[in-house]
C-alpha positions, -999 to 999 in steps of 0.1 A, spaced: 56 206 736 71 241 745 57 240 777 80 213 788 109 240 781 90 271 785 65 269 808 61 304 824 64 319 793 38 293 778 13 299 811 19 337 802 10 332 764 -29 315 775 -29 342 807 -21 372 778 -48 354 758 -74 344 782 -70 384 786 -80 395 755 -53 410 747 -42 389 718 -16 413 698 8 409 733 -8 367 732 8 366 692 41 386 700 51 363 730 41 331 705 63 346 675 89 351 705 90 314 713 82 301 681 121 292 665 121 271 697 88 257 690 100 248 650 132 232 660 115 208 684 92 196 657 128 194 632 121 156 640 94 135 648 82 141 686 90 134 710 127 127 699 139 164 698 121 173 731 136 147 748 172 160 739 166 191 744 153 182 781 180 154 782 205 188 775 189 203 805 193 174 823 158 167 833 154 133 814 171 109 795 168 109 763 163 69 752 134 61 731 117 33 726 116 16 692 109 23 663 120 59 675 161 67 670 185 93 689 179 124 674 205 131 648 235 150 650 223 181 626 190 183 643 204 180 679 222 211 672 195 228 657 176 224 688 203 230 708 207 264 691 172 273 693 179 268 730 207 290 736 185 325 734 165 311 764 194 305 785 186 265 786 217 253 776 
């Protein structure tokens, strides 16, 4: 799901990895991973579709039995943002 935000810094996580060198792999995972938690703060894929919909990549309608994220969790993605620049 991160990749859809992140993706240079999620290609660099597997590169890092596929390296060997998996101390640098886990500090650029911890790095993203306040992102990664607050796009799973409701069921996928409603939070990555507003975050994307707040980049203004996508909509962010969902089909039933899915909902708009809600207010609380839309700004706790949005927040999780904010360190990356994306919003």
């Amino acid at each position: 799901v991160i990749a859809n935000l992140l993706p240079r810094q999620s290609r660099e996580v597997v590169e890092t990895f596929h390296r060997g060198d998996l101390a640098k792999a886990r500090e650029l995972h911890f790095r993203m991973l306040p992102l990664i938690r607050a796009l799973f703060v409701e069921t996928n894929p409603i939070p990555v579709k507003a975050a994307l919909h707040a980049m203004g990549i996508c909509s962010d309608e969902l089909r039933l039995p899915l909902t708009t994220i809600t207010p609380a969790a839309r700004e706790q993605v949005l927040a999780a943002m904010r360190p990356y620049g994306l919003v």
